[in-house]
N, C-alpha and C positions, 0 to 999 in steps of 0.2 A: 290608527293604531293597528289595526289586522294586516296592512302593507309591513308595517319591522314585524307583527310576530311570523309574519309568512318568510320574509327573505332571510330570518336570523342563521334558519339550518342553509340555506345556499352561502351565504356570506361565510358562515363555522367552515364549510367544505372547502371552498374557496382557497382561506385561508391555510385552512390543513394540506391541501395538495401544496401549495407554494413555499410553505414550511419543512414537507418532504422534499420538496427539488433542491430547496436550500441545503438540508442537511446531505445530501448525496451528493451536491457539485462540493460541499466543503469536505467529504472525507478524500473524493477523487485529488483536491488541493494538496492534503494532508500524504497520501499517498505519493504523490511527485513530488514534494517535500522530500521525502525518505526516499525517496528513488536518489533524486539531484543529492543526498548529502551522503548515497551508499557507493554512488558511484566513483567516490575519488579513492575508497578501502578497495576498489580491486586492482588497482595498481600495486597494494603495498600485496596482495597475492600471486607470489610468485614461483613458479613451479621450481620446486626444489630439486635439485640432481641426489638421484636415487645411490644408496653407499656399497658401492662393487666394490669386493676385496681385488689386493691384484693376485693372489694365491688362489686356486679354486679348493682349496685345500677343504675346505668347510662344505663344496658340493660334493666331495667324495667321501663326505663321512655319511 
């Protein structure tokens, strides 16, 4: 009986550290998810041409 109540807190720890790894390798997943589905929207960003009168009429007011 004094063998589980000794190793219960090692086993708890254990478990918590592997439960941490778990959850940080699934947000990094989570993250390149949203990378991979932002990457096809920079295509549709395209540098727009800037609207130059052909008068400069407006730079010499």
């Amino acid at each position: 009986m004094s063998i589980l109540i000794r190793s219960h807190p090692q086993l708890d720890s254990i478990i918590t550290q592997q439960a941490t790894l778990i959850s940080y390798l699934d947000d990094f997943k989570f993250q390149m998810l949203l990378s991979l589905a932002a990457m096809p929207l920079v295509i549709l960003l395209k540098k727009g041409r800037a609207f130059v009168p052909d008068d400069h009429s407006l730079a010499i007011e």
